[in-house]
N, C-alpha and C positions, 0 to 999 in steps of 0.2 A: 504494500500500500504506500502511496506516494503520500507524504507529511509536511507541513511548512515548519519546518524545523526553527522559523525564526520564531512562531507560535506554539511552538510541540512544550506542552506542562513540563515539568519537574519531574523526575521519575518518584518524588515523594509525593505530589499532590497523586501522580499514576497511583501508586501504591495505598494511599489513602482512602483514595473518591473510589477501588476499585474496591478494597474492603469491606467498604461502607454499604457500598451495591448490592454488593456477596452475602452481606450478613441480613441484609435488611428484605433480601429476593426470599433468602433461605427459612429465612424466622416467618415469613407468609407463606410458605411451601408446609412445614412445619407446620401449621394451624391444620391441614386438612392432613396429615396424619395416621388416621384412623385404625390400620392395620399395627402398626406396632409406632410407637413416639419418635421412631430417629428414622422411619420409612416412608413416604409421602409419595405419590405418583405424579403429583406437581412440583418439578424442581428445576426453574428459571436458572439459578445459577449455574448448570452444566453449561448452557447456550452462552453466557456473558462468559466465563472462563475460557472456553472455547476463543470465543471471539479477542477476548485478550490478549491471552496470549500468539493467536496467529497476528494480531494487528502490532504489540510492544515487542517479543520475542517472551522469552523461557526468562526472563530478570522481573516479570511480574507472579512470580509464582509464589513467592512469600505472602503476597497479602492475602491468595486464595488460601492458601495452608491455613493463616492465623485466623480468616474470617470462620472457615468452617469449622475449622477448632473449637473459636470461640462461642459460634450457633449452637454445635454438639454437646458442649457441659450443659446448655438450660435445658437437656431434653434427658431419656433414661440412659444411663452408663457411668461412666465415670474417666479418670483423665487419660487413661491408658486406651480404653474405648472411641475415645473422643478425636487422638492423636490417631488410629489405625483407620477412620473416617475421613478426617482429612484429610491424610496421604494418598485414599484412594479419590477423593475428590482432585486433589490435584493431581495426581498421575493420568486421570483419564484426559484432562486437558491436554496437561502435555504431550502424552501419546498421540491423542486429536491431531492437534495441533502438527505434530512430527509428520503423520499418517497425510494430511491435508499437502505439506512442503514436500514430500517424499514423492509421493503418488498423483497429488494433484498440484494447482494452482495457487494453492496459499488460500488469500482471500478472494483471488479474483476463478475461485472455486463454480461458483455458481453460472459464468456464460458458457459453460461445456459441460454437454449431457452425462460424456465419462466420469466428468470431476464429478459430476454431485450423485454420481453412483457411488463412487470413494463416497462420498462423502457420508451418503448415507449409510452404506454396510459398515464400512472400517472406523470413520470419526466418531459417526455417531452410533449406529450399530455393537462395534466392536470393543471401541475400548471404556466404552461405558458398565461395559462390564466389570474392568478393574475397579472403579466405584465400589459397583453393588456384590463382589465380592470381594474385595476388603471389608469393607464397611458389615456385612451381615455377620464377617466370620469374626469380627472384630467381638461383635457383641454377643456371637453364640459362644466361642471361647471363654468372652469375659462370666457366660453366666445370667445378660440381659435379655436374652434372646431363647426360646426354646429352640431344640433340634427341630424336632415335628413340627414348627412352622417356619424351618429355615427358608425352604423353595418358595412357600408364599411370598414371605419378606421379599426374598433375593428379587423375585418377578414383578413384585409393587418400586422397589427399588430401581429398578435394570429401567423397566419400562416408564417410571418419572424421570432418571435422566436424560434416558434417550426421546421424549418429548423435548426436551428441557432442551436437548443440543439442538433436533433435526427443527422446531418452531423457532425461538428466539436466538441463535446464533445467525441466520441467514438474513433475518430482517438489520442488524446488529450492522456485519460485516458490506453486505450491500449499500446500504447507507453512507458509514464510514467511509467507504471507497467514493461514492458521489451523492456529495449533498445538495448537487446541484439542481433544480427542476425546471427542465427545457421542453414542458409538453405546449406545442401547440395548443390553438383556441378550442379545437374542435376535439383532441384530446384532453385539453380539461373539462371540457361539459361531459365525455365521455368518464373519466375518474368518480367525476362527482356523481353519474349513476349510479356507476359501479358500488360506490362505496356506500348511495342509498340501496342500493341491492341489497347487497352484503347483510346493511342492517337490517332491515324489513323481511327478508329470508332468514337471519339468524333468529329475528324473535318468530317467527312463525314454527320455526321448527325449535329451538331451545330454549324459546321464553315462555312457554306456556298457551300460545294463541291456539295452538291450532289442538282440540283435545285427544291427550295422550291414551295410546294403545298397546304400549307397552314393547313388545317385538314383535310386534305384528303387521306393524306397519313402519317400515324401514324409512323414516320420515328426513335422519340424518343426512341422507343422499340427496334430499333437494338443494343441500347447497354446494354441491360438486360442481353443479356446470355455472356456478359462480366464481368458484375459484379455477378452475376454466377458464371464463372468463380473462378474468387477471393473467393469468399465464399468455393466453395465445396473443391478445391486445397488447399488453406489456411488458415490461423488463422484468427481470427478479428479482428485482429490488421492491416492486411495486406486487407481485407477487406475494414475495415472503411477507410483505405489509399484510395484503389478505388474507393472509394463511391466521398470521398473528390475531388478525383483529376477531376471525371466526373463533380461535379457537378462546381466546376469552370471555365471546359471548356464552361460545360452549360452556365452559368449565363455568361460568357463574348460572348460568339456568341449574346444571347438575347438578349444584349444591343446594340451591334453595328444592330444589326436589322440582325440577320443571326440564322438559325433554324426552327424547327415546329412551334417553339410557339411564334413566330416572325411576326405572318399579323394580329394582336389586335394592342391596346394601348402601349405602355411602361409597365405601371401600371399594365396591364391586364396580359401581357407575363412574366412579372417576378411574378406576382400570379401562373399562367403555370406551369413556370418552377420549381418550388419551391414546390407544388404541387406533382410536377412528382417526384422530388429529396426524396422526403418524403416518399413515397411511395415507390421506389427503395430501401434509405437507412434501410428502415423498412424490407424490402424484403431481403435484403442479411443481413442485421445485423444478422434476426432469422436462417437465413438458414447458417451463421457460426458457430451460435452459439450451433447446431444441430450437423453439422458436426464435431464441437470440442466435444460434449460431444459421439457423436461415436466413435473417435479419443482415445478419455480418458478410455472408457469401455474395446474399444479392448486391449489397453493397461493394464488393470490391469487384463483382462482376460491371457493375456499372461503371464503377469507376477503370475498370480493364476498357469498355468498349469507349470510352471516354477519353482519354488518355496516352500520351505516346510510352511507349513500354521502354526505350534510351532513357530519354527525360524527363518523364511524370508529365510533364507539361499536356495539357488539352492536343489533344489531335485534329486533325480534317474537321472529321464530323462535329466535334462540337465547336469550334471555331464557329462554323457555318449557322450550328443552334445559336451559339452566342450573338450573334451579328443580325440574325433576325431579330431577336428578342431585342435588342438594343434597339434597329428599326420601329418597332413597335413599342417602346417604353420615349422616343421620341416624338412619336403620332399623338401623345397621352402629354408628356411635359416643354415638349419644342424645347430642349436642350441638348444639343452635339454629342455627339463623340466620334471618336477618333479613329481611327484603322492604322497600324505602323505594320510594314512588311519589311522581310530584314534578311539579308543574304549572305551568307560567310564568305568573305573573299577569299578567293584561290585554295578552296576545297578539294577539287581533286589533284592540287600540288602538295599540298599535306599531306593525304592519302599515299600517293604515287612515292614520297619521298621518302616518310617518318612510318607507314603502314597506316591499318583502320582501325589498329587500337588506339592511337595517336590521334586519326581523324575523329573516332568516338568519343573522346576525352574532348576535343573540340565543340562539338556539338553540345556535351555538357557542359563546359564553361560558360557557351554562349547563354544556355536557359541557366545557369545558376547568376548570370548579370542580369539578363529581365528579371525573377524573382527576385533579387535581392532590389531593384528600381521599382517595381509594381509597385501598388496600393491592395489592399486587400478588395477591393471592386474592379480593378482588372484583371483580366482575362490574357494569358500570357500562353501563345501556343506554337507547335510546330506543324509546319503548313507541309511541309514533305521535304525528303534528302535535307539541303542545308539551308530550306527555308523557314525563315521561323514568322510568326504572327503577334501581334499583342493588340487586345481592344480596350479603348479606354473610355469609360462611360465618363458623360459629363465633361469633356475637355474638347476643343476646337485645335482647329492645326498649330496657333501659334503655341499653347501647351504643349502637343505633343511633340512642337521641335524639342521643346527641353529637356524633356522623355527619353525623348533617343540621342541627345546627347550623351545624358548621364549613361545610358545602356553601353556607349561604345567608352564612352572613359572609363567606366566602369571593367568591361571585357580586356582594353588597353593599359590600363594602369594595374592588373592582376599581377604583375612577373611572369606568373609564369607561361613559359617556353612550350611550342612554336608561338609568337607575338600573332595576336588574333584581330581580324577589322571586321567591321560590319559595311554594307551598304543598305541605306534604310530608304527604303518611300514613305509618304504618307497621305492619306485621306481622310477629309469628313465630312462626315452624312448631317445634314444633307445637299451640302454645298457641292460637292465633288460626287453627286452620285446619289440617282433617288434607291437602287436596287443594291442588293450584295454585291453582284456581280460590275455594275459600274463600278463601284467602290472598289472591290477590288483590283479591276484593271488600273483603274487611275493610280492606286498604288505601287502597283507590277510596274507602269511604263514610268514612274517617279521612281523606283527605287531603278531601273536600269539606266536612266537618265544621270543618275548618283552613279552608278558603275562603274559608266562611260567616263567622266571625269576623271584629269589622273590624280593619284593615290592623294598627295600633297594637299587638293581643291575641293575634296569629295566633304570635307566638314563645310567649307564654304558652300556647292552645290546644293545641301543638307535644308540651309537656311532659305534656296529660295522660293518663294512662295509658286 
């Protein structure tokens, strides 16, 4: 995860604010309890340790150690008890944690479908297991625990961390990585359905609206193709938010006695619910994390047909899209812009002389001088072999003389060897040209007009209108 280091806390406030988290997640996880005092099926802090430590490294592990420690004396055992919980609390992080850098992506886990299969069997899956066997044998050894309901515990245990990693470490890490939110108009009226959905489907099915039938009617499942939803429309960030926000609604209907998974025990219903949560979260994590990596393809697919494969720069084709759309964003504000066409002088004597790895290096130097002279609104492209292009929205010719000055002092004052020139034309719409094709002739016969001049007059030729 990328960090502003000039902003990045103290590793004491880290340590502090994370203990703080740990002990205060753990001590409400603890309230619902039921099956044995130090066993709970809701237990947040798997997910933030998790998250932790893949985000600070393996130096935040102390404050997980002391926080659970220190949760584990208010509850049944004693210090020696208390200390073989913790360990295993923090071991399954770290292991996580290990299992995530090892096998998958770290934090940037969740845009690939492989990673969040890791993610799910080994991070969260697997080493939550060290948890919940440490922690049972901690207390069957000590004496707090019977034998005859070790496997109970151990599976009320196992299966609250493993909620605990696979819901809140994704919503967690996604985040952290970008806080940023760049949804479109039509994608935020879309959010804010969703997220009325969301509601309005969880209290119908976990709030009590809709009257309970116990197992008879699989009523949990109406809100799969909500989180659905969120998965195929969105990123995983915006996902694992879904995931999180259901299963709270969940887990609060099941306790006041409201839901499918509501006519068992206490104990029994939040195993249920927790279960289902697992399952779902599993379920849309991969199926975002599928849709981002189609999302990512199409996009570099575009930007393939888009683009010259030497120098990144815009190709043919989109040149020609660019230079429409510019036509037409001047029918709309009657403000210019500019056309510069640009020719490497004595191309095929660099080729012939130095080879066309030599000549290729050429070609790139010239588009590393347009980009490095561009604006972020122009369009900077290669028109074919050693012709290059650049459109310049909003600028008239006398602008774009300065343009392509800077481009070739720019190319020319690099050092480095074979010494490179441009010859530039120029054109603007709609002075020079009501069509593409006007326009760009007028610059074709100006930039060979530039050519023809010898080497010495070609900046002067440059300037005349």
């Amino acid at each position: 995860m990328t960090r502003n280091t000039r902003s990045a806390p103290s590793r004491w406030t880290v340590l502090s604010g994370l203990a703080v988290v740990y002990y205060v997640t753990a001590a409400l996880g603890l309230q619902v309890a039921y099956l044995h005092p130090s066993a709970t099926p809701v237990w947040a802090p798997t997910g933030i340790a998790l998250a932790a430590l893949l985000t600070w490294g393996r130096r935040v592990w102390p404050a997980i150690f002391v926080a659970a420690f220190a949760v584990n004396l208010t509850t049944e055992g004693n210090v020696w008890t208390s200390a073989g919980i913790a360990l295993g609390n923090t071991l399954e992080g770290i292991v996580g944690a290990y299992l995530l850098r090892r096998f998958a992506r770290g934090t940037e886990t969740f845009d690939d479908a492989r990673d969040v299969f890791v993610f799910v069997t080994l991070a969260s899956g697997r080493a939550t297991m060290l948890s919940a066997t440490l922690g049972v044998g901690s207390l069957a050894v000590g004496g707090f625990a019977p034998w005859a309901d070790v496997a109970n515990i151990w599976l009320t245990w196992w299966l609250g961390d493993f909620a605990g990693a696979i819901v809140v470490a994704p919503l967690l890490l996604t985040w952290t990585r970008d806080r940023r939110i760049r949804w479109p108009k039509d994608r935020k009226l879309e959010i804010v359905g969703l997220a009325i959905t969301l509601l309005v489907v969880g209290q119908l099915v976990f709030g009590g609206v809709v009257p309970r039938f116990g197992a008879l009617v699989p009523l949990e499942f109406l809100s799969v193709p909500v989180l659905l939803w969120a998965g195929v429309r969105f990123t995983p960030r915006e996902a694992a938010t879904a995931t999180l926000a259901l299963s709270a609604i969940a887990l609060r209907g099941t306790l006041v006695g409201l839901g499918p998974f509501a006519y068992v025990a206490p104990s029994e219903s939040l195993l249920l619910v927790q279960s289902f949560m697992v399952f779902s979260a599993a379920t849309t994590l991969v199926l975002a994390a599928v849709v981002a990596e189609r999302r990512k393809a199409a996009e570099q697919l575009q930007h393939l047909s888009e683009s010259d494969g030497l120098t990144g720069l815009a190709n043919y084709r989109r040149l020609h899209e660019v230079i429409g759309s510019e036509i037409n964003r001047v029918g709309r504000t009657e403000r210019p812009f500019a056309l510069l066409l640009m020719d490497l002088d004595d191309f095929k004597s660099i080729n012939d002389r130095l080879g066309h790895v030599t000549g290729n290096r050429a070609l790139v130097r010239v588009a590393e001088a347009m980009i490095a002279t561009c604006r972020a609104v122009d369009t900077p492209g290669r028109f074919g072999g050693d012709e290059f292009a650049m459109i310049l929205p909003e600028t008239d010719a006398t602008e774009a003389v300065a343009v392509a000055s800077r481009i070739r002092d720019r190319l020319s004052g690099s050092g480095e060897m074979p010494a490179l020139s441009l010859s530039i034309g120029i054109a603007e719409y709609p002075r020079d040209g009501a069509t593409s094709e006007a326009l760009l002739d007028k610059a074709d016969r100006d930039l060979y007009r530039v050519k023809r001049e010898p080497r010495g007059t070609q900046r002067a030729a440059l300037l005349v209108p």
